[in-house]
C-alpha positions as CSV (number, residue, x, y, z in Angstrom):
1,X,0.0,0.0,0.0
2,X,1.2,3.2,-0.8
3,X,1.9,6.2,1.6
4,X,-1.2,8.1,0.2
5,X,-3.3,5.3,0.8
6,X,-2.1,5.1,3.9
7,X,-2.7,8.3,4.5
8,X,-6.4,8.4,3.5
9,X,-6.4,5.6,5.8
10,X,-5.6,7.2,8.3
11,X,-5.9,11.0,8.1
12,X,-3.8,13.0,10.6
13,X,-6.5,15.0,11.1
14,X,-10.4,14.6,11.6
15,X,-13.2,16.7,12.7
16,X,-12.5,17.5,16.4
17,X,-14.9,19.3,19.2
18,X,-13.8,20.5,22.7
19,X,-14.9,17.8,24.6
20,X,-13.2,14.3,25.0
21,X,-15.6,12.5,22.7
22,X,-13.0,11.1,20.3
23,X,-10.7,9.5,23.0
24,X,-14.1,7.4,24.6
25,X,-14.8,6.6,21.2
26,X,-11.3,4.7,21.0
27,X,-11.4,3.9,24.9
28,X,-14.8,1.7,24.0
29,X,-13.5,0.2,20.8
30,X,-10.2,-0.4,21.9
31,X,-12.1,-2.6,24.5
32,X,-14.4,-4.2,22.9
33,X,-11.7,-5.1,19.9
34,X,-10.1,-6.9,23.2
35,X,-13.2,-8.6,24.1
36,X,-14.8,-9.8,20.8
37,X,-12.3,-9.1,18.4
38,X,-12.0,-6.3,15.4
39,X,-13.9,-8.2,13.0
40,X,-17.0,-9.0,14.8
41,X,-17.3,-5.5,16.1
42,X,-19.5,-2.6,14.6
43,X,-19.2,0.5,14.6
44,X,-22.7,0.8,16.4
45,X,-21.2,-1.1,18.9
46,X,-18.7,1.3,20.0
47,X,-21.5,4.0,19.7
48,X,-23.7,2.4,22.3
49,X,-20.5,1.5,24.6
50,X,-19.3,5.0,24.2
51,X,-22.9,6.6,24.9
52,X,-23.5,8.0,21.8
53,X,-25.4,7.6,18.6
54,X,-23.8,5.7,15.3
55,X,-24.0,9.0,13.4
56,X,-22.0,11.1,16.0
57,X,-19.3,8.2,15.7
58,X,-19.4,8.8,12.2
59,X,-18.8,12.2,12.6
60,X,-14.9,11.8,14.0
61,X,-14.1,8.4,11.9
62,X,-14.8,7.1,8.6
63,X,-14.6,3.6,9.4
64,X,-13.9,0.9,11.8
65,X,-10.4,0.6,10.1
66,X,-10.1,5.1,10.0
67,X,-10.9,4.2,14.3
68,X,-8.3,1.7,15.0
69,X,-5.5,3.0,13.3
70,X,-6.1,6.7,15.3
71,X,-5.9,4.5,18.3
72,X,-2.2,3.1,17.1
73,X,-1.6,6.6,15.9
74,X,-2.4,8.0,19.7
75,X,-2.0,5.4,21.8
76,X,1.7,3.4,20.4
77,X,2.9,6.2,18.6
78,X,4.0,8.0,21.6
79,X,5.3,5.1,23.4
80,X,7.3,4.3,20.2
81,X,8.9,8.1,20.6
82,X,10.1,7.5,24.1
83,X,11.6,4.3,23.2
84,X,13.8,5.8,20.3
85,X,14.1,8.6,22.8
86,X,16.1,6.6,25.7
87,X,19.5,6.7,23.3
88,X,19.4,10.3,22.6
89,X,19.1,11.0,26.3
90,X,22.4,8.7,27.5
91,X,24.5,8.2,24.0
92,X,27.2,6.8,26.2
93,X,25.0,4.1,28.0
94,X,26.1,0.5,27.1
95,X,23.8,-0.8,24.4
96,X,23.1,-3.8,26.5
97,X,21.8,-1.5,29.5
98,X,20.1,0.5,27.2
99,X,18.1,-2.7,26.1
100,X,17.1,-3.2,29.3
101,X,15.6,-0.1,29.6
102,X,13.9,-0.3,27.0
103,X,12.3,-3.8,27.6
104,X,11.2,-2.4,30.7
105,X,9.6,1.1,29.3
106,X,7.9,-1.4,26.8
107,X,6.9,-3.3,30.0
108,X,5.4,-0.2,32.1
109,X,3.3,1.6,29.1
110,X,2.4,-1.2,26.8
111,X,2.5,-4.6,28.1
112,X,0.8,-4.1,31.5
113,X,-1.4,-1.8,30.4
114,X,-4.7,-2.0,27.7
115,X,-2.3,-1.2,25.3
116,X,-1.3,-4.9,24.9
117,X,-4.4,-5.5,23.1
118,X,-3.7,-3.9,20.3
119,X,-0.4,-5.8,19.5
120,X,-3.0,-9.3,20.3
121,X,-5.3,-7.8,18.0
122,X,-2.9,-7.7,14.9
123,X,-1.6,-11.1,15.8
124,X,-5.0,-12.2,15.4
125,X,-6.7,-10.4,12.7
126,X,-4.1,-9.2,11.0
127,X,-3.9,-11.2,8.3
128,X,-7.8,-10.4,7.7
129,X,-7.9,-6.8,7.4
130,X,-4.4,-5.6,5.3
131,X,-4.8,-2.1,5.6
132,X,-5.0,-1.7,9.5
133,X,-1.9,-4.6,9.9
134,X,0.3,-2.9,7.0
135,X,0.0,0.5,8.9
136,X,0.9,-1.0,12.4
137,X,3.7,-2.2,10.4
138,X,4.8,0.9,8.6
139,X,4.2,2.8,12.4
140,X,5.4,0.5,15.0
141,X,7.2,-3.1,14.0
142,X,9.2,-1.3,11.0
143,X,10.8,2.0,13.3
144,X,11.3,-0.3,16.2
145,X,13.0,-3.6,14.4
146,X,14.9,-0.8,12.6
147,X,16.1,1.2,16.1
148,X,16.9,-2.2,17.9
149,X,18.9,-3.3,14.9
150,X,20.5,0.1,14.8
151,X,21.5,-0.2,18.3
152,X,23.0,-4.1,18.0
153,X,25.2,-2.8,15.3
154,X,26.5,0.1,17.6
155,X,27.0,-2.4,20.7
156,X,29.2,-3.9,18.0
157,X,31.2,-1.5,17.1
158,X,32.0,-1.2,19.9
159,X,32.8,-4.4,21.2
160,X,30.5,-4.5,23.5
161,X,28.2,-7.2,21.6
162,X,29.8,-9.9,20.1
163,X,29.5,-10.7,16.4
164,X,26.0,-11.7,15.8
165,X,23.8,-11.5,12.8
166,X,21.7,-7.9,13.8
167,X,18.6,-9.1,12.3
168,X,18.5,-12.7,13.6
169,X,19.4,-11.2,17.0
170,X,16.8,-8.2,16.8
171,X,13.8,-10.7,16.1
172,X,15.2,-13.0,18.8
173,X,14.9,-9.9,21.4
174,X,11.7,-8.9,20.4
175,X,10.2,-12.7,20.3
176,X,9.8,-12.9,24.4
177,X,7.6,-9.9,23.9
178,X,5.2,-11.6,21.5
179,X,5.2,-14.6,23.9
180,X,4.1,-12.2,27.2
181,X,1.2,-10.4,25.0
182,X,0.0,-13.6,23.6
183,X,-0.2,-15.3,27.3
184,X,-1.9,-12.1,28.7
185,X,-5.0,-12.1,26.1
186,X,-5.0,-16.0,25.2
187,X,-4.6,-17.9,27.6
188,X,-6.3,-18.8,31.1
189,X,-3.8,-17.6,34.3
190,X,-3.2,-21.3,35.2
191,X,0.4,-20.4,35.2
192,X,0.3,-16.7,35.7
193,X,3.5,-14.6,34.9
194,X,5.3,-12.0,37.0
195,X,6.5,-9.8,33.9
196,X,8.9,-8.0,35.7
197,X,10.8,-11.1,36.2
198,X,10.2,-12.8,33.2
199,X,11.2,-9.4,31.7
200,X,15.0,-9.6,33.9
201,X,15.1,-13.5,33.4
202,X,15.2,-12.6,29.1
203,X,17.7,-9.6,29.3
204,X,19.8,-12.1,31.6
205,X,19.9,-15.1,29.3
206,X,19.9,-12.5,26.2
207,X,23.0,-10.4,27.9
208,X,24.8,-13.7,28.4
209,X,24.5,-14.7,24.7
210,X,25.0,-11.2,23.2
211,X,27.9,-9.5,25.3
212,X,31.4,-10.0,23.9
213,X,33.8,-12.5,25.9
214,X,36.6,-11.3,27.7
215,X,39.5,-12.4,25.8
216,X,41.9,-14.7,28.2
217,X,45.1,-12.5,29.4
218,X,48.2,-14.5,28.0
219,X,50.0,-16.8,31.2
220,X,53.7,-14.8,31.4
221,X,56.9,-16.3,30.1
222,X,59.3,-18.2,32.2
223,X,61.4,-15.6,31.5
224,X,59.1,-12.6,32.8
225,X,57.9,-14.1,35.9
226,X,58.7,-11.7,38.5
């Protein structure tokens, strides 16, 4: 899809009043996409949830699809900023202390939070509604596989990461995160997960396979032993 039809999409601007009617109108769909999925909701759906009438919903989005990617474009978009943020803010941190803190950010605002849902969502429906998925691409998988693999290759460079492939090991950091979202929408709590330690548990195993050896000091000649 092209970046025009992306745009029309999903304009970056629509019809606003004063109130806060268009954030409850994507507070009650982003919920009841969670609940019954994007497909089987209407748009008169989110109008009753939200309190209002069908034609007032109408009024701030075109469609279902015009709805749901506002929601990416308000609610992930930000998050996304911070993230590619953090290494602007310390450009000396250690790339692998900078991961961290990013799994962690990604922890706090989108993973324990309703947020989640939206990444559930496009695992689920994706396939079924191209627009909305290749525009959560375009806006969130692409800048963020892009910024982690940017930051791999600068670990490095520095010889702080030992040689890896960048991509391999980008979509290895990001799978964990897949796993957590998908356990927290799609599966009963039979065995529940503390994220903050299944969050430390990854970057541990990760930060063990990613950071450089320390290369062995030679053993001193006969001769130079003091």
């Amino acid at each position: 899809m092209t970046s025009d039809g992306l745009s029309s999409l999903c304009p970056s601007r629509w019809v606003r009043r004063k109130d806060a009617r268009p954030s409850e109108l994507m507070e009650a769909a982003l919920a009841l996409f969670s609940e019954k999925g994007f497909a089987a909701t209407r748009m008169e759906d989110i109008a009753q949830k939200a309190g209002v009438t069908k034609g007032t919903t109408y009024r701030y989005f075109a469609s279902k699809e015009d709805l749901f990617c506002e929601i990416i474009k308000t609610d992930i978009e930000p998050r996304l900023q911070e993230l590619l943020s953090l290494s602007e803010s310390a450009p000396n941190m250690p790339v692998l202390g900078l991961l961290a803190q990013i799994a962690h950010h990604w922890r706090i605002t989108v993973l324990e939070t309703r947020s989640s849902a939206i990444m559930k969502l496009m695992i689920a429906e994706g396939g079924n509604f191209p627009d909305v998925a290749n525009y959560y691409e375009t806006k969130v998988l692409i800048p963020i596989t892009q910024y982690l693999e940017s930051l791999i290759r600068t670990g490095i460079a520095r010889g702080e990461i030992r040689e890896v492939d960048p991509q391999d090991a980008t979509h290895l950091l990001m799978s964990p995160m897949v796993y957590a979202v998908v356990k927290k929408h799609c599966f009963s709590d039979v065995f529940q997960i503390d994220y903050k330690q299944y969050i430390n548990t990854m970057l541990d195993i990760m930060t063990e396979g990613l950071k450089k050896p320390v290369e062995p000091q030679p053993l001193p000649t006969e001769g130079n032993t003091p």
